[in-house]
N, C-alpha and C positions, 0 to 999 in steps of 0.2 A: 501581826500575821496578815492584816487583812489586806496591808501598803503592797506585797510583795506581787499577791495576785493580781492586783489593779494594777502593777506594773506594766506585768506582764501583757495583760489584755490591751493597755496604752499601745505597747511595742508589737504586737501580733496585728491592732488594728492598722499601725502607721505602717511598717512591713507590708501587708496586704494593699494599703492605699498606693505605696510604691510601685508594688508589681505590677499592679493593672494597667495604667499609664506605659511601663517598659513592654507587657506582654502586647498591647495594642498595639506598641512602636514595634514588634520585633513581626507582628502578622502584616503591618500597614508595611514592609520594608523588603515582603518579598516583588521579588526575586534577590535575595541578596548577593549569590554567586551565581555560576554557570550553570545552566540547565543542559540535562543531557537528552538530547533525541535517539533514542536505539529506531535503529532499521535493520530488521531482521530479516536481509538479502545483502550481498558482496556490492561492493563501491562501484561505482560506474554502470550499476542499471538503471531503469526506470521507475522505480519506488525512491531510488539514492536520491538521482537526479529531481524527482516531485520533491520530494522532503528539505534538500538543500537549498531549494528557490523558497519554501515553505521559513524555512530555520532564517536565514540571511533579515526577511523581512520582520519576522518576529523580534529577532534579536532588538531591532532596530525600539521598534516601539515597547519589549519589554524594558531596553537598556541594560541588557545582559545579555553574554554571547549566547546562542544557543548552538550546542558541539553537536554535529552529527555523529552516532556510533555504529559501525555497522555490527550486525550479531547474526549472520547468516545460518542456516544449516537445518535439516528437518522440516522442510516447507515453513518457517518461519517460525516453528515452535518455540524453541530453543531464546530466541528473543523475546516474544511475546511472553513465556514463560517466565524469562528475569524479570518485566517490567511489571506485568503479574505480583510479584513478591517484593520489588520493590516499598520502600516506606514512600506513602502517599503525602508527600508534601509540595511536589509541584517542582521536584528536580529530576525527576525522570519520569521522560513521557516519549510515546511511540510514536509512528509513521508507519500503519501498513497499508493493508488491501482488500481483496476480495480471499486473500487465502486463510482471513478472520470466519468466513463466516465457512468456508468448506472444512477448514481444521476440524469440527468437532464427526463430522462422518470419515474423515479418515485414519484418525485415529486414535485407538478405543482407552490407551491408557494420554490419555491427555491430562496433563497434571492442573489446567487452569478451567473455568467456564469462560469462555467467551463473552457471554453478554454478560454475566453476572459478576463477575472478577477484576471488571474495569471501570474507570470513569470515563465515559464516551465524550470527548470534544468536542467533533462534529468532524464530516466529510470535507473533501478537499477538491476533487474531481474527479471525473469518470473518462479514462481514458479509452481509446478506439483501440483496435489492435490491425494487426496486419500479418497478413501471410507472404511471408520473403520467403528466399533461398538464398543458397551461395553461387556465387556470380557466375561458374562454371556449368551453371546446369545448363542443360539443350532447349529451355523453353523460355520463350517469349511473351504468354500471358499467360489467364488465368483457364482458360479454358485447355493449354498446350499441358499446363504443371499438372491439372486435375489427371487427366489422361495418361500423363505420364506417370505419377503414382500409382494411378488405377495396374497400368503395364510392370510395374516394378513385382506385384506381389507379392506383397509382406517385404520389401527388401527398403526400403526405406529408413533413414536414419531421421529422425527429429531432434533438435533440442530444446529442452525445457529448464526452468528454476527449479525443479525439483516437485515430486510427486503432492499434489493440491494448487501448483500456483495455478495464475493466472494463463499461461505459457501452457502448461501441461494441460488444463483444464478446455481450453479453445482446442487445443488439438483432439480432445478425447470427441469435445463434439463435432468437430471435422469427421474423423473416422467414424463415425457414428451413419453420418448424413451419409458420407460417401459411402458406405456399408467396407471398405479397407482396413487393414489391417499397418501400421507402421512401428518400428522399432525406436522407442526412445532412450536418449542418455540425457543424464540429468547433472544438473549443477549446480553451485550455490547461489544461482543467482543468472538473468539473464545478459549481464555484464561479463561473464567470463563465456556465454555462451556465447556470444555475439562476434570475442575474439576470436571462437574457436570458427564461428560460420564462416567470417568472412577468411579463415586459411584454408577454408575448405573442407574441412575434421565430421560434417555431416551436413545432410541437404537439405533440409528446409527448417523451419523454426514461426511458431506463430506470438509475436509477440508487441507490446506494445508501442505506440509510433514514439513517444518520448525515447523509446530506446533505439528506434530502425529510419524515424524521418530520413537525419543525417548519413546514414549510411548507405542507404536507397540513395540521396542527393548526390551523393560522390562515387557512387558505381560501383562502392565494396560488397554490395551484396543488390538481389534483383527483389522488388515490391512487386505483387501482382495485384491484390485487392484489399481492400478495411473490412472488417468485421462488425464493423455498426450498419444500420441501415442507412444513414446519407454521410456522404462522402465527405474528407478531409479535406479540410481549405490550402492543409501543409503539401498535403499532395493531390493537387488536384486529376493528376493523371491515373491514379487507380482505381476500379471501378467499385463497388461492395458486392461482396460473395453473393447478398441476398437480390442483388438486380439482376441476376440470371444464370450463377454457377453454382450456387446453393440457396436457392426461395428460401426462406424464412432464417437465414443464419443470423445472428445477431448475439454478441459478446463484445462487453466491453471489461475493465478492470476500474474499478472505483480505488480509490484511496481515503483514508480516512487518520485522525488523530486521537490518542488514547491515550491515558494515565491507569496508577493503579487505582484500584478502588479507594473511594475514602477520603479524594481531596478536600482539605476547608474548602468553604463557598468562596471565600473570596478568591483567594488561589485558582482554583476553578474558573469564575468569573472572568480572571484577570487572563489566564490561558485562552480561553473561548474569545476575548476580544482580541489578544492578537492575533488571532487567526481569522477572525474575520477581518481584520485589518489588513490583513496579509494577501487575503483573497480579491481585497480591490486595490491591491499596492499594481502603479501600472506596467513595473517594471514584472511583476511573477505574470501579470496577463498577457503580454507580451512574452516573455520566454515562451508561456505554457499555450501562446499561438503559436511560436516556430516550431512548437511539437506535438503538433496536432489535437490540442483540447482545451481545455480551459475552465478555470473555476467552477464551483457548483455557485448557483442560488444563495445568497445567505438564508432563506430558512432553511435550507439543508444540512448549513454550518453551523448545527445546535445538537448536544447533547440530546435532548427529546429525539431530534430526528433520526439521528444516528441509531441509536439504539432500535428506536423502532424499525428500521431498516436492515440492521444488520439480522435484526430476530426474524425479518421475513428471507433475506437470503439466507439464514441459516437452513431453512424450512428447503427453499428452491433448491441449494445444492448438495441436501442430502437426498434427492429424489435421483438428480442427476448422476451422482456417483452411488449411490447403491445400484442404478440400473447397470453400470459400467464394470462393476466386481472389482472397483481399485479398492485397495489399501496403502495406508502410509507408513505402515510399522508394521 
């Protein structure tokens, strides 16, 4: 009786001596397949466009494609949500923005936490933003458009991504500054808005230069100012609201990159350095001059940082939008 049990423990120790070796080869081996990047905004905006110069690089140095997906709808809930629930193994990970850290003041049934809910990556870059129009309007700069709104009374159209973004949020503190009232329509994104500005569908839009350099360049729609306080090198002719149409204006849109909670460290590890790799690739620094910004700092492109950052914008733009009485649900 006693041969059987020694067997056994023979065969359970060699068995376990196996695995260890495969379980090491199967963690040493990721990325095995494709990784999905969700971006929860419509193809052809400016989160898309950040992310897919972001993915292209990565892919390069993970050796696996990285797919962009978009999952628009809900000020970006809706995506950020999936990737939320997703299984944390380092095959789905996000691409958003600053409408991470306004989500949780706008709305009250939010099924994720924000800070707590994810693996934070790190940031990617802080984009400028700009106040255009569509090409038909009557005004020339920035001082002619202010005026002109002011003269509309409430009769203004905007468009935005949808209640929290980036888009909707610069224009809330426009109206704010200018003490105006304007009429928003929202979308899934500022890619389908942008189609709509430049046929003319409503008159102004405050959004990012990745999404408007080009089309301010080519005359389908008019640029009047940036919303950072020193000026775009993309467009060197626009002046910033805060040099003398709006003292102290200043908004930009950050972007950032996010897993769900839980990654192994290596996995983690291995995410985190292609993104800083990505960030000094000269070809993403380069595009992301032709569109007016450009990488963060690598300590910024650290998990530490991130998080800490997003938990202080969390703070700032729930001050901001509780004084405004929006909601998003």
């Amino acid at each position: 009786m006693g041969f059987f049990p020694h067997a056994l423990l023979v065969g359970a120790l060699a068995l376990t001596a196996a695995a260890a070796p495969n379980a090491a080869l199967a963690q040493a081996a990721y990325p095995a397949k494709s990784i999905t990047l969700v971006v929860p905004a419509a193809a052809g905006g400016p989160t898309d466009t950040v992310a897919r110069l972001v993915a292209e690089s990565m892919s390069r140095t993970l050796g696996q494609t990285v797919v962009v997906e978009n999952a628009g709808g809900a000020g970006g809930t809706i995506g950020m949500a999936r990737v939320a629930k997703a299984a944390p193994d380092g095959y789905t990970i996000a691409v958003w923005h600053i409408a991470q850290a306004t989500a949780p003041a706008l709305y009250e049934n939010l099924k994720y936490d924000v800070v707590n809910d994810f693996d934070h990556l790190g940031r990617i870059t802080d984009v400028p933003m700009t106040l255009v129009s569509k090409a038909a309007l009557p005004t020339k700069d920035i001082k002619e458009l202010l005026d002109w709104i002011r003269a509309q009374k409430g009769k203004v159209l905007y468009g935005h991504a949808g209640i929290g973004s980036a888009s909707h949020l610069c224009t809330l503190i426009l109206m704010k500054q200018l003490g105006v009232q304007m009429e928003g329509v929202g979308y899934r994104g500022t890619g389908p808005a942008m189609n709509d500005l430049v046929g003319g569908q409503f008159d102004v839009m405050c959004d990012q230069t990745t999404n408007t350099t080009n089309q301010i360049k080519e005359g389908r729609i008019k640029g009047y100012a940036v919303t950072t306080k020193v000026k775009v090198s993309s467009l060197p002719d626009l002046p910033t609201l805060d040099s003398g149409a709006i003292p102290g204006f200043e908004v930009s849109a950050w972007h950032a990159m996010w897993a769900p909670k839980g990654l192994p460290k290596d996995v983690s590890d291995k995410l985190v350095a292609a993104l800083q790799v990505a960030l000094k690739d000269p070809k993403v620094i380069d595009r992301f001059a032709m569109l007016g910004t450009e990488p963060v700092a690598p300590a910024l492109a650290t998990p530490d940082a991130l998080k800490s950052y997003l938990a202080a914008e969390v703070k700032r733009w729930d001050t901001v939008i509780k004084a405004a009485g929006v909601k998003g649900n």
